[in-house]
N, CA, C and O atoms as a Tripos MOL2 file, in Angstrom:
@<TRIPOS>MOLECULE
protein
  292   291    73     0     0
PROTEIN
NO_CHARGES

@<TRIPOS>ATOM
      1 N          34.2840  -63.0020  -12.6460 N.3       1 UNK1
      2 CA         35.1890  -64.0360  -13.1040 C.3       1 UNK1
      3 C          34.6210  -65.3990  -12.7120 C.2       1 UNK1
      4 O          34.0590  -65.5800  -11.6320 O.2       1 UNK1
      5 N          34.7430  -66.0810  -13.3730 N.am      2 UNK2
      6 CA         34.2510  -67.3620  -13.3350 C.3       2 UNK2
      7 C          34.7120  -69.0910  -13.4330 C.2       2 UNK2
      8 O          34.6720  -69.9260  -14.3360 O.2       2 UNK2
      9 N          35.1780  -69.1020  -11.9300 N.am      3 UNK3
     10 CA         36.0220  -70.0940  -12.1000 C.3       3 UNK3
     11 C          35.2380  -71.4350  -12.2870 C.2       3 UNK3
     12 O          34.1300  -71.8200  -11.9150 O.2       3 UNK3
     13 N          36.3390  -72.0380  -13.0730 N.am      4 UNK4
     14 CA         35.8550  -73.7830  -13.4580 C.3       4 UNK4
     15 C          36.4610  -74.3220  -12.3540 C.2       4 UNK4
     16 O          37.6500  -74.1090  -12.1150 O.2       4 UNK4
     17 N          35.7340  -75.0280  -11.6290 N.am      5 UNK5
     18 CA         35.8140  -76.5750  -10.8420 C.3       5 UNK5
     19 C          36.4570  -77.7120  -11.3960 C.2       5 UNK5
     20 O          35.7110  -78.3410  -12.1470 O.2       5 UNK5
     21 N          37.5190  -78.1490  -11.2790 N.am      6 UNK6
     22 CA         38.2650  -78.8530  -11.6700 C.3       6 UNK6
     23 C          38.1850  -80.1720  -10.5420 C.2       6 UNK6
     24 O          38.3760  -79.8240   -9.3760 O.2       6 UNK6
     25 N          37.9340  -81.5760  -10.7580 N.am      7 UNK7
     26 CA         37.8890  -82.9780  -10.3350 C.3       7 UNK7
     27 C          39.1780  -83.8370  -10.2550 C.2       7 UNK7
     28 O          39.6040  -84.5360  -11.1740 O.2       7 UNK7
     29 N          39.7930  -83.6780   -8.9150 N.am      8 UNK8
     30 CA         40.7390  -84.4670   -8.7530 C.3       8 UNK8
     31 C          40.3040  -85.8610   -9.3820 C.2       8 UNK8
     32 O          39.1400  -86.2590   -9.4210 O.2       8 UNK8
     33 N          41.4610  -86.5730   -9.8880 N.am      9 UNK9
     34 CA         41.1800  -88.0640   -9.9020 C.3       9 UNK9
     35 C          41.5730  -89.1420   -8.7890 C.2       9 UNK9
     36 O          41.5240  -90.3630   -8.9310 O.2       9 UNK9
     37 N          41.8900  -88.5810   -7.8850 N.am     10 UNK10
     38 CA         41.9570  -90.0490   -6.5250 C.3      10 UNK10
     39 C          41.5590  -88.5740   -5.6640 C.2      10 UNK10
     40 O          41.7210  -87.3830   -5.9330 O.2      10 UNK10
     41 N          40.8860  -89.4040   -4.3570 N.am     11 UNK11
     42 CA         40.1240  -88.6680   -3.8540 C.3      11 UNK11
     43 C          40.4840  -89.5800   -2.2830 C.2      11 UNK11
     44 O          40.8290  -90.7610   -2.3080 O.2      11 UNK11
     45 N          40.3470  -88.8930   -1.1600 N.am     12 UNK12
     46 CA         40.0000  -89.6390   -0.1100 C.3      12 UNK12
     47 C          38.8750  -90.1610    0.3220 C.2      12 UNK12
     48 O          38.8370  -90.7630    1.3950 O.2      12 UNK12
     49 N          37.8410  -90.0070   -0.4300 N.am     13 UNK13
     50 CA         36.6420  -90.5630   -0.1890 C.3      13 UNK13
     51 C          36.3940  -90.8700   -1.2560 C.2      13 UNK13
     52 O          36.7510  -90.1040   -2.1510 O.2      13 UNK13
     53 N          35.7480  -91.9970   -1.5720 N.am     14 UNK14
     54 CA         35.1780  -93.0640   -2.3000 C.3      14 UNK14
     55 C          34.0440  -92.1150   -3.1700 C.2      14 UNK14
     56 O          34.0690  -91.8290   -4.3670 O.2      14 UNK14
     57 N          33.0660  -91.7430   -2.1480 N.am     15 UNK15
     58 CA         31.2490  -91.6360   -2.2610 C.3      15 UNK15
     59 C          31.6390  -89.7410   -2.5610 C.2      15 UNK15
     60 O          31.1000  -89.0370   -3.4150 O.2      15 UNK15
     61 N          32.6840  -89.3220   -1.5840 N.am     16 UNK16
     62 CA         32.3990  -87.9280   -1.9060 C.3      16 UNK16
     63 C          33.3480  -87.2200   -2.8630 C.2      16 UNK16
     64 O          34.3450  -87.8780   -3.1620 O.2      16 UNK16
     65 N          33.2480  -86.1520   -3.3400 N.am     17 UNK17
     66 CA         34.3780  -85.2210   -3.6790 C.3      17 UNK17
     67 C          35.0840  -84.5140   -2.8290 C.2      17 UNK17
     68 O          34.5670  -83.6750   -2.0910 O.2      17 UNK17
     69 N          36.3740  -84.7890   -2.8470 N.am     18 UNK18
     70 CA         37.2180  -83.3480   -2.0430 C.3      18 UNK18
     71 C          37.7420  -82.6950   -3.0440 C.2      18 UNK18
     72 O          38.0180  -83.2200   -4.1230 O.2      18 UNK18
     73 N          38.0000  -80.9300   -2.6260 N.am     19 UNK19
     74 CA         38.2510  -80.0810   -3.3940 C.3      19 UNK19
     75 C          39.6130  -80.3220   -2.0400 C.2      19 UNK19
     76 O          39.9190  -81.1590   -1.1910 O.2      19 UNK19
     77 N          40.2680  -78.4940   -2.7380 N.am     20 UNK20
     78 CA         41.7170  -78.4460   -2.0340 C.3      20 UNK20
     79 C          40.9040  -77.1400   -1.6860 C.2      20 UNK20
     80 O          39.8820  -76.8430   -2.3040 O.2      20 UNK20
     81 N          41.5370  -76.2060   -0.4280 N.am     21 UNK21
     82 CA         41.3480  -74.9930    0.1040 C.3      21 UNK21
     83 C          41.5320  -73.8700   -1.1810 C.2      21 UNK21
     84 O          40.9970  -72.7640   -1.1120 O.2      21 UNK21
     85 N          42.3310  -74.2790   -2.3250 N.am     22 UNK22
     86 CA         42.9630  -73.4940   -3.3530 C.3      22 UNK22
     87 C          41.4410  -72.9750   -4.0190 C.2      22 UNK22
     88 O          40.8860  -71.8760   -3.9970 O.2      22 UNK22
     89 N          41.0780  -74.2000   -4.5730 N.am     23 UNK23
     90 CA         39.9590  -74.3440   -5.0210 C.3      23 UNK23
     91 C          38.5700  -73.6410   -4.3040 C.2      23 UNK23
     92 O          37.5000  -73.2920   -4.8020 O.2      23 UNK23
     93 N          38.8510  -73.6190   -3.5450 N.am     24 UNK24
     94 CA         37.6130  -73.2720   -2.8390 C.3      24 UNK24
     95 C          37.3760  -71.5840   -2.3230 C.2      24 UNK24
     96 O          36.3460  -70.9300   -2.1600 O.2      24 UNK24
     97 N          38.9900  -71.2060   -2.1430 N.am     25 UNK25
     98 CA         38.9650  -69.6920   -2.3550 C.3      25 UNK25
     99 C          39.0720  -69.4640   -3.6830 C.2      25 UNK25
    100 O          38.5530  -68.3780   -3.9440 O.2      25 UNK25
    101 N          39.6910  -70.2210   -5.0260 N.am     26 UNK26
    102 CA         39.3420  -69.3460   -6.0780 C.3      26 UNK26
    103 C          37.9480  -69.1920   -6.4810 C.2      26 UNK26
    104 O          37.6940  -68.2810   -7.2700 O.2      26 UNK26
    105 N          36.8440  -70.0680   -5.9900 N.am     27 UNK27
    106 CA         35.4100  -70.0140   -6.6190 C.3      27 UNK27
    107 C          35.2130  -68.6770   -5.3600 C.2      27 UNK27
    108 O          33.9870  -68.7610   -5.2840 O.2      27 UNK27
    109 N          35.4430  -67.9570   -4.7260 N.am     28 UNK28
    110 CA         35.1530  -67.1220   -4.1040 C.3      28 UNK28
    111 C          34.9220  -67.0310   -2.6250 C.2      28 UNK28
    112 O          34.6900  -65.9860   -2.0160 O.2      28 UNK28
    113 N          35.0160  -68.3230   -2.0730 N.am     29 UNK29
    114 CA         35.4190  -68.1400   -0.2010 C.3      29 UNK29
    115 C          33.9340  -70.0270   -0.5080 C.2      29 UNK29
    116 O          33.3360  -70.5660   -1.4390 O.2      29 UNK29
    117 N          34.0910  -70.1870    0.8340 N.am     30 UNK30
    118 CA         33.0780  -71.0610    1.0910 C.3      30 UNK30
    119 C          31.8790  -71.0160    0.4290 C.2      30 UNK30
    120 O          31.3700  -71.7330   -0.4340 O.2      30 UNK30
    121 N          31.3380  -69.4740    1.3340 N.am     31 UNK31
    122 CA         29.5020  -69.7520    1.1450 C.3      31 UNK31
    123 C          29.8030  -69.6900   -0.9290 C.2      31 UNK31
    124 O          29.4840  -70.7830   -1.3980 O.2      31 UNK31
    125 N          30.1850  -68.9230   -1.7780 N.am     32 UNK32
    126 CA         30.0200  -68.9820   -2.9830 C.3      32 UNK32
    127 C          30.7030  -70.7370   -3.5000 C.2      32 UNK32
    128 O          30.1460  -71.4650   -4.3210 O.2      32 UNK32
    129 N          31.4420  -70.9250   -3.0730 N.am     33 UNK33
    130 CA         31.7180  -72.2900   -3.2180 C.3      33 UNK33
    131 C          30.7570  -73.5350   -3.2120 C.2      33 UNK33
    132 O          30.5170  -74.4710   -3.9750 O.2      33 UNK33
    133 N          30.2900  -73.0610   -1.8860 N.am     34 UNK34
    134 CA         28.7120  -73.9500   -1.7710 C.3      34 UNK34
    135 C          27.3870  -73.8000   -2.7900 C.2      34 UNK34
    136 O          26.3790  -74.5050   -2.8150 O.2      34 UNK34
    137 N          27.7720  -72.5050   -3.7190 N.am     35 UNK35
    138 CA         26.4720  -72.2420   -4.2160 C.3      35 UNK35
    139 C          26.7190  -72.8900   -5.3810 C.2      35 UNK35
    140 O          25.9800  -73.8060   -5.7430 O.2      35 UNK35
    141 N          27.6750  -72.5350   -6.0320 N.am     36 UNK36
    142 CA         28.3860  -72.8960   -7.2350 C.3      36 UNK36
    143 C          28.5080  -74.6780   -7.1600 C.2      36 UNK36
    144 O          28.7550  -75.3040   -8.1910 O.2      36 UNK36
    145 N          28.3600  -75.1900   -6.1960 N.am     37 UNK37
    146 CA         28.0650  -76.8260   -6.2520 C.3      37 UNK37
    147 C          26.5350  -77.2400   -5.9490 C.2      37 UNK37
    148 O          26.1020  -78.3470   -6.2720 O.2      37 UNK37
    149 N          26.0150  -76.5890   -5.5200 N.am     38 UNK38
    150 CA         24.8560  -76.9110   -5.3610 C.3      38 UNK38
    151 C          24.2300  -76.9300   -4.3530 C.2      38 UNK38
    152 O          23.0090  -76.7930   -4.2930 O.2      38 UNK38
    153 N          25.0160  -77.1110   -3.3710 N.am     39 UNK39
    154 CA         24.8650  -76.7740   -1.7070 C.3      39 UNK39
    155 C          24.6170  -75.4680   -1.1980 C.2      39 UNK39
    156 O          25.0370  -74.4230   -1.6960 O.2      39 UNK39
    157 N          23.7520  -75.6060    0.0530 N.am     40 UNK40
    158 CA         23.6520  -74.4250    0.8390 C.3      40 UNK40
    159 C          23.1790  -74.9130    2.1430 C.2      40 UNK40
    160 O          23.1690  -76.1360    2.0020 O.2      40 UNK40
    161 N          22.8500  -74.6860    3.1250 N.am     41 UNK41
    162 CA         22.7570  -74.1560    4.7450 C.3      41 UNK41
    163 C          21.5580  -75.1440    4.8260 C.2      41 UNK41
    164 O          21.3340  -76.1880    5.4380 O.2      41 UNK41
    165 N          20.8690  -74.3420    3.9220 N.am     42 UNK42
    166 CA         19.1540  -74.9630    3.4950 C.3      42 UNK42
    167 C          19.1580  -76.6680    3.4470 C.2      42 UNK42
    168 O          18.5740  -77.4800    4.1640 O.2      42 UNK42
    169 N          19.7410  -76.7840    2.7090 N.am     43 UNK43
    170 CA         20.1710  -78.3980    2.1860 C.3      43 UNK43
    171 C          20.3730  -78.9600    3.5420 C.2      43 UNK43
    172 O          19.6090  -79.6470    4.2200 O.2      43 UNK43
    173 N          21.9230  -78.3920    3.8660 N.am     44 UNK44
    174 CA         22.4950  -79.1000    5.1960 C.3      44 UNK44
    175 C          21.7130  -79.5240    5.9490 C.2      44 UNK44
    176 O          21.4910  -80.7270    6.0830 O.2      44 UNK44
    177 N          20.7610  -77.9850    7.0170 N.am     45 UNK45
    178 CA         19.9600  -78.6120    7.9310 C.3      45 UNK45
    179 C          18.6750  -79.7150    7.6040 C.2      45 UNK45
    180 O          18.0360  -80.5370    8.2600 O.2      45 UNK45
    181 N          18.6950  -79.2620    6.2950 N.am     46 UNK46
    182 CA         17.1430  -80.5870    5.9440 C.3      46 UNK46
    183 C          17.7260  -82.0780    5.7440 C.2      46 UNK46
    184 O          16.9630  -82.9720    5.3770 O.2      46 UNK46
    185 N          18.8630  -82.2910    5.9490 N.am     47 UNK47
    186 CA         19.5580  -84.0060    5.7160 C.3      47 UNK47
    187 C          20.2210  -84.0060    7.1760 C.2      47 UNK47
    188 O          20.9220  -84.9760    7.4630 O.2      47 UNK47
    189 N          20.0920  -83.2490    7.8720 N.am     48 UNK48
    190 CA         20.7820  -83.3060    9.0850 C.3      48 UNK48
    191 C          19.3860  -83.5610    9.9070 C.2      48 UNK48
    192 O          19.3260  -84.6270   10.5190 O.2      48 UNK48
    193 N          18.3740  -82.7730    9.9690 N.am     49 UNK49
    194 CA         17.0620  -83.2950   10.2980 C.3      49 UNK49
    195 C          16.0810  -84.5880    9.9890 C.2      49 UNK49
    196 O          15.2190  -85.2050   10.6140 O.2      49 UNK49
    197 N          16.6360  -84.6520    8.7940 N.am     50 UNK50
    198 CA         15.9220  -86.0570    8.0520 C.3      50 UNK50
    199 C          17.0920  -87.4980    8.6960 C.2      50 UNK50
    200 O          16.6290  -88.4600    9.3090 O.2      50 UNK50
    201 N          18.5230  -87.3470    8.3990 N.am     51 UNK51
    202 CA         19.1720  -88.4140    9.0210 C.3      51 UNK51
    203 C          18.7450  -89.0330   10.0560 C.2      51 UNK51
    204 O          18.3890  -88.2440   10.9320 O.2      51 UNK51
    205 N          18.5890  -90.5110   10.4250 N.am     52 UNK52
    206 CA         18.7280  -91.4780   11.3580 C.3      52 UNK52
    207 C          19.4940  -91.1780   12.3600 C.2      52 UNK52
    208 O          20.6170  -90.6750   12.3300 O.2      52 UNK52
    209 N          18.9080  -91.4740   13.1900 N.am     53 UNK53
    210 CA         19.6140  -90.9360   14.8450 C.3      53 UNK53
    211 C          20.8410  -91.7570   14.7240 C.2      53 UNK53
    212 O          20.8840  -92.9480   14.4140 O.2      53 UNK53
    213 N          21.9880  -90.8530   15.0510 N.am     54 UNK54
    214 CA         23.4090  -92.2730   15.1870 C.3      54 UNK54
    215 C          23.7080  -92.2380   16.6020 C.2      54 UNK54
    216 O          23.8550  -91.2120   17.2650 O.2      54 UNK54
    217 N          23.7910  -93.4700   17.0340 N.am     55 UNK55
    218 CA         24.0960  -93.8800   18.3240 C.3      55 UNK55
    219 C          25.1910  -94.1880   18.2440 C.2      55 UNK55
    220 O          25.4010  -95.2510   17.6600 O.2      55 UNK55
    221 N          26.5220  -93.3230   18.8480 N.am     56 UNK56
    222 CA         28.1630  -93.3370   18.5740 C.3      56 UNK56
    223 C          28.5700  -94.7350   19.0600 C.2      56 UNK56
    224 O          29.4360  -95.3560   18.4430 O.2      56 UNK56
    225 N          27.8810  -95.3310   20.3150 N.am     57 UNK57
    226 CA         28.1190  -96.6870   20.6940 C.3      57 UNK57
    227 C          27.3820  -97.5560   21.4610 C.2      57 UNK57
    228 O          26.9350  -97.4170   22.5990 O.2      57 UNK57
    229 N          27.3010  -98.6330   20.5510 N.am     58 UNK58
    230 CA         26.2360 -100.0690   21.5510 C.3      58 UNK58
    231 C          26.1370  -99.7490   23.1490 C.2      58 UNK58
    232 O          26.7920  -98.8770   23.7200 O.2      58 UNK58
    233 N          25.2140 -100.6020   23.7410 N.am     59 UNK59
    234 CA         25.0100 -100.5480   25.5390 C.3      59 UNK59
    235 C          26.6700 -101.1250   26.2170 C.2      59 UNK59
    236 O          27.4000 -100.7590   27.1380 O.2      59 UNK59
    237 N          26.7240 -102.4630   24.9110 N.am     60 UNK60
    238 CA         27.7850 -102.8180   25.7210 C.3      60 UNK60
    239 C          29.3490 -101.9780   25.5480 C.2      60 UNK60
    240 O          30.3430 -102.0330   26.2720 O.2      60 UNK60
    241 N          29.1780 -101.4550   24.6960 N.am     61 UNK61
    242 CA         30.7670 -100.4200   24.4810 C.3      61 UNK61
    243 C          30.3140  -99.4120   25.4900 C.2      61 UNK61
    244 O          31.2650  -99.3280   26.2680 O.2      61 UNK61
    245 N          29.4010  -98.6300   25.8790 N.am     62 UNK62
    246 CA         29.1590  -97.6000   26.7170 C.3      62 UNK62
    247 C          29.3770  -98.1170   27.9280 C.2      62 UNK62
    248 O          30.0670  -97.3850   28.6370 O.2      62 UNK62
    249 N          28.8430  -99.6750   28.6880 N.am     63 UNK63
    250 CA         29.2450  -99.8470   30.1300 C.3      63 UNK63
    251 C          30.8380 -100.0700   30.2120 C.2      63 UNK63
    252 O          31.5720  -99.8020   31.1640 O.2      63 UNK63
    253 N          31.2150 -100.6820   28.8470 N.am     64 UNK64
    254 CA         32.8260 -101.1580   29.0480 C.3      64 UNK64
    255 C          33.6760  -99.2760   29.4740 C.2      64 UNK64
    256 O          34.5040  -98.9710   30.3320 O.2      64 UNK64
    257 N          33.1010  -98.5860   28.6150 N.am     65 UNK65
    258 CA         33.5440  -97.4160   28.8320 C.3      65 UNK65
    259 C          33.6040  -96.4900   30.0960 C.2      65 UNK65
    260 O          34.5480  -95.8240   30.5230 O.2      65 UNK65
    261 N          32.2360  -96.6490   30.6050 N.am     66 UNK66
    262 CA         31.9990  -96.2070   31.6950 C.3      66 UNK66
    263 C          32.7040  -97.1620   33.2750 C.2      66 UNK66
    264 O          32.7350  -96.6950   34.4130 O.2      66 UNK66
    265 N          33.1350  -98.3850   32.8980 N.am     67 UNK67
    266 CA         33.1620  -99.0540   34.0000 C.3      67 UNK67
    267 C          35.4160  -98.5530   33.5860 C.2      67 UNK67
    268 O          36.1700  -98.6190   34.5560 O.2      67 UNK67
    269 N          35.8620  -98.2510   32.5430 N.am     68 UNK68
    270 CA         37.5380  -97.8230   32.4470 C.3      68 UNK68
    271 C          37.4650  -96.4550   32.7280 C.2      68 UNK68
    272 O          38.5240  -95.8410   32.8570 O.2      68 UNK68
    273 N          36.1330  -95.7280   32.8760 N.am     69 UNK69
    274 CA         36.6850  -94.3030   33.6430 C.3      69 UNK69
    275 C          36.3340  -94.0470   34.8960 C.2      69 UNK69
    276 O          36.8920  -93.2020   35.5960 O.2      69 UNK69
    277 N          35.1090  -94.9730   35.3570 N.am     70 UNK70
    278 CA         35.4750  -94.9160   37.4330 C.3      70 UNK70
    279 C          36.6940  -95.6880   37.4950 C.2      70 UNK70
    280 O          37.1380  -95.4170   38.6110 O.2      70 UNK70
    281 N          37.5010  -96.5050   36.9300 N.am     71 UNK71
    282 CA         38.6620  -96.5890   37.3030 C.3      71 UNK71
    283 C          39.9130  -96.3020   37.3890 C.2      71 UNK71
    284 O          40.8860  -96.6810   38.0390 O.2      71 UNK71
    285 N          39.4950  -94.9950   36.0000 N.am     72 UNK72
    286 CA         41.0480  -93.8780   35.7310 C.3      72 UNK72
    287 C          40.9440  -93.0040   36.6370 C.2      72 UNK72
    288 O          41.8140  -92.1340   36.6950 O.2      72 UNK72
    289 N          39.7110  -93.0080   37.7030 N.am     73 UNK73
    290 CA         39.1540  -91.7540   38.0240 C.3      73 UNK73
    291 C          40.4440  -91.5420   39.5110 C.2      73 UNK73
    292 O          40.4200  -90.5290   40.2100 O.2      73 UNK73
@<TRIPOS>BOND
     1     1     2 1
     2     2     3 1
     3     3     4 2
     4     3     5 am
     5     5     6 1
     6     6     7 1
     7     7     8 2
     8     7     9 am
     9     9    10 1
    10    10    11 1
    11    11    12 2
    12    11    13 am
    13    13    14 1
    14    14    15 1
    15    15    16 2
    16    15    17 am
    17    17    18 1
    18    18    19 1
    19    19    20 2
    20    19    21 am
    21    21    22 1
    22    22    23 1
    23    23    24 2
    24    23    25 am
    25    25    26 1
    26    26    27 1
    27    27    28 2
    28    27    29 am
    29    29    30 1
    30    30    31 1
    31    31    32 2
    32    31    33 am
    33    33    34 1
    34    34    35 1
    35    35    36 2
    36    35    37 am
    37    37    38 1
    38    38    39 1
    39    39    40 2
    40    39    41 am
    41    41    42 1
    42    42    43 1
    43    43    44 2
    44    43    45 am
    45    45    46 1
    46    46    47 1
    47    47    48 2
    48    47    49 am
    49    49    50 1
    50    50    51 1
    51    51    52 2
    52    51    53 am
    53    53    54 1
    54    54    55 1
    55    55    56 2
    56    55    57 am
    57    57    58 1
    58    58    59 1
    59    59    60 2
    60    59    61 am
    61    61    62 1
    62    62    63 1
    63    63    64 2
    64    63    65 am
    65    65    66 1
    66    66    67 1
    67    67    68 2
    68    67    69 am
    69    69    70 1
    70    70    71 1
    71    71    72 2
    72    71    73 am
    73    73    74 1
    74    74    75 1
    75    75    76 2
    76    75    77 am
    77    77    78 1
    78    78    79 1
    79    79    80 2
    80    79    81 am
    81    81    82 1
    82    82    83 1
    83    83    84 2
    84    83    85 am
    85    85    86 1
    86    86    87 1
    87    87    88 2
    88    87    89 am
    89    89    90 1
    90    90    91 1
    91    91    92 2
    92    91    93 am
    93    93    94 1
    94    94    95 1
    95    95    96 2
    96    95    97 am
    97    97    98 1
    98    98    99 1
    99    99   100 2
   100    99   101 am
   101   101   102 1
   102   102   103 1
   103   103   104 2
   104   103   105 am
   105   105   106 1
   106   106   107 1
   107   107   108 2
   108   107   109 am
   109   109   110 1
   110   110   111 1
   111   111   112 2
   112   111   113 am
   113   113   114 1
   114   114   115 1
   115   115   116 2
   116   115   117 am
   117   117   118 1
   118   118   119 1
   119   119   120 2
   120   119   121 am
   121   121   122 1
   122   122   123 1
   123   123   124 2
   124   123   125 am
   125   125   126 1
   126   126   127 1
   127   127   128 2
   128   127   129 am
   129   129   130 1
   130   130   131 1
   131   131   132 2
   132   131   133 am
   133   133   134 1
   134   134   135 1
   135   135   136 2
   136   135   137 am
   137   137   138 1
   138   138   139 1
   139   139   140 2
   140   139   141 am
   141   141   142 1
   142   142   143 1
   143   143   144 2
   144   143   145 am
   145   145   146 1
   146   146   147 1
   147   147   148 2
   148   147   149 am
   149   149   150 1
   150   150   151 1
   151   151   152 2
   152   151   153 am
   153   153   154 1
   154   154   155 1
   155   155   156 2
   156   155   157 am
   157   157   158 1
   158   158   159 1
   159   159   160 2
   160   159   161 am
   161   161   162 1
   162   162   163 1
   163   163   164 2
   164   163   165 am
   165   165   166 1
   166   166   167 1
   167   167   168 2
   168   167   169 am
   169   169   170 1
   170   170   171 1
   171   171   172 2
   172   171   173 am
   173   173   174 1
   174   174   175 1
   175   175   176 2
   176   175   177 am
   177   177   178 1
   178   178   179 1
   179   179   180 2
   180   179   181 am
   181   181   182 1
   182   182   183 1
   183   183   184 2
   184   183   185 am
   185   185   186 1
   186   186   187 1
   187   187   188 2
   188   187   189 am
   189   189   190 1
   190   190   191 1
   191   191   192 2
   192   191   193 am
   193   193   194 1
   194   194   195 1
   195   195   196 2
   196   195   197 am
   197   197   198 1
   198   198   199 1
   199   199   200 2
   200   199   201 am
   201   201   202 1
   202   202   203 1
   203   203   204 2
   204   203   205 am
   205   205   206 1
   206   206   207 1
   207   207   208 2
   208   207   209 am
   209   209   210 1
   210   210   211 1
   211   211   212 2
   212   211   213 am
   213   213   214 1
   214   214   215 1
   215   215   216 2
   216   215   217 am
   217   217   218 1
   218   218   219 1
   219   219   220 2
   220   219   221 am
   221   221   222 1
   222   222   223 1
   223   223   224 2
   224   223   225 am
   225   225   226 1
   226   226   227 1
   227   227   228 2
   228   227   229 am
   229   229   230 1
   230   230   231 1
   231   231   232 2
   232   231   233 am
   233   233   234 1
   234   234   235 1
   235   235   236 2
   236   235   237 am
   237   237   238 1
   238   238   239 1
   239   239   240 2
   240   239   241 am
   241   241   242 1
   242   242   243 1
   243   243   244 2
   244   243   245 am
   245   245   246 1
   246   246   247 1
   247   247   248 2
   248   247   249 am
   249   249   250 1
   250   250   251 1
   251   251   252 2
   252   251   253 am
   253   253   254 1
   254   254   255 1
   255   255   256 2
   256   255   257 am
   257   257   258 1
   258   258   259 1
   259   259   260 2
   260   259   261 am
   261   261   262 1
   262   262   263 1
   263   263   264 2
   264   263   265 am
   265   265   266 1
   266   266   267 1
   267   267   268 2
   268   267   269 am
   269   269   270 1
   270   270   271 1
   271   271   272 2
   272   271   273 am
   273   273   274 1
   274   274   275 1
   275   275   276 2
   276   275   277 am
   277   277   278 1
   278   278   279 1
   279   279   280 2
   280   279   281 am
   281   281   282 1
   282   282   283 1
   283   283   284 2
   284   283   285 am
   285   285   286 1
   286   286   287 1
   287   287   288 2
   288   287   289 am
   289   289   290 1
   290   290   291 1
   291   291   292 2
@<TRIPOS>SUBSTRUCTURE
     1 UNK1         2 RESIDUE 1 A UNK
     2 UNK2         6 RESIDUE 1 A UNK
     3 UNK3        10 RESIDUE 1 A UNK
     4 UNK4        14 RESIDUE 1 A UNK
     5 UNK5        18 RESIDUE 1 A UNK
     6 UNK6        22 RESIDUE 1 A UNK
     7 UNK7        26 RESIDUE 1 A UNK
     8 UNK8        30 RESIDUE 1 A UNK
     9 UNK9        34 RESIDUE 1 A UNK
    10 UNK10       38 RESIDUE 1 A UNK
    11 UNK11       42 RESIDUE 1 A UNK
    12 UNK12       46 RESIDUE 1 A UNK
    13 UNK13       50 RESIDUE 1 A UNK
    14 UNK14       54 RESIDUE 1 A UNK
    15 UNK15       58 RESIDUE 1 A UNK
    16 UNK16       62 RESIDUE 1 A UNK
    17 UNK17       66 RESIDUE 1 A UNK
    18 UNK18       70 RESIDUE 1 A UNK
    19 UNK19       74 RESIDUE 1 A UNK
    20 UNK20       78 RESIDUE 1 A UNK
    21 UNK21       82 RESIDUE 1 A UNK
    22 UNK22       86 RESIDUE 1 A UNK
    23 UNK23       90 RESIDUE 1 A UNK
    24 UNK24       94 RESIDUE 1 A UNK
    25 UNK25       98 RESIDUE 1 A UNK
    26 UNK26      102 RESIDUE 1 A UNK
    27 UNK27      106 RESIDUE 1 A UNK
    28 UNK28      110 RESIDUE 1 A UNK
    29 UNK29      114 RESIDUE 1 A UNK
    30 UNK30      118 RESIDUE 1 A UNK
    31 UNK31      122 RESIDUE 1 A UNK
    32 UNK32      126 RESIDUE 1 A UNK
    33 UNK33      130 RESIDUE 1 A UNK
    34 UNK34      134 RESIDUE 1 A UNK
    35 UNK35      138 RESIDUE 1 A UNK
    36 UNK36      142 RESIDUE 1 A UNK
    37 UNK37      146 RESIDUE 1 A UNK
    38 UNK38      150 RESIDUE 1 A UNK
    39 UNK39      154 RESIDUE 1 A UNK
    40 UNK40      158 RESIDUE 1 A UNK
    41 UNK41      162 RESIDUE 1 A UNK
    42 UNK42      166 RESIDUE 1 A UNK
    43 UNK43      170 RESIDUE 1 A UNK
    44 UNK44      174 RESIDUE 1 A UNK
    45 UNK45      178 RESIDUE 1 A UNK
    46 UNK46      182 RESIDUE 1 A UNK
    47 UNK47      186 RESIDUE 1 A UNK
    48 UNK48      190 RESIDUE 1 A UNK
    49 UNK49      194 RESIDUE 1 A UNK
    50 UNK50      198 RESIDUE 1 A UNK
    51 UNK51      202 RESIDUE 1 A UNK
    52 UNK52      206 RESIDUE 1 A UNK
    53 UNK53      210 RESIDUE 1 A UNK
    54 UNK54      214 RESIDUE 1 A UNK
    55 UNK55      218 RESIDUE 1 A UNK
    56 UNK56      222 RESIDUE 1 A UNK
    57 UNK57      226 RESIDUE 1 A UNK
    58 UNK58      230 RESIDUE 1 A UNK
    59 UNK59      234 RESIDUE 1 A UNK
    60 UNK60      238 RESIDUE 1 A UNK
    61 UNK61      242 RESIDUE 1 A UNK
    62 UNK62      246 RESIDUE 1 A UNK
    63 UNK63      250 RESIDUE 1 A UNK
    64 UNK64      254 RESIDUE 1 A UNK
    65 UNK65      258 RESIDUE 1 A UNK
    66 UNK66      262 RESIDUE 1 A UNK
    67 UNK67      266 RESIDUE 1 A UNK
    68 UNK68      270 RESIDUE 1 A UNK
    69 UNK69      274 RESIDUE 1 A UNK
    70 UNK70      278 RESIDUE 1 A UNK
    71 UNK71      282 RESIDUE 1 A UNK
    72 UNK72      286 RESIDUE 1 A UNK
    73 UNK73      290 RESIDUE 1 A UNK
């Protein structure tokens, strides 16, 4: 059986698509979900390896941080 993918029109993301959980078990669970879009594991880790290191926060947000938890401590 062969389900069609159907495209919400407002989305919470701008850049990406969200599906609904509905959707995603009728194309057949995740991993077939992923195949049926184009995605796989393969993909993931090679843009997860290739991405730019993200540094969650500047020097100065990390000392501000570090200097409010020796003091919650």
């Amino acid at each position: 059986m062969k389900v069609k993918l159907s495209f919400p029109k407002t989305t919470l993301f701008k850049s990406h698509t969200s599906y609904s959980p509905e959707q995603i078990l009728a194309s057949g669970g995740a991993t077939a979900f992923g195949r049926k879009t184009g995605k796989s594991n393969e993909t993931l880790i090679d843009s997860l390896k290739n991405a730019e290191p993200a540094e969650p926060f500047t020097a100065e947000e990390w000392e501000k941080l570090m200097t409010q938890l020796d003091a919650t401590k």
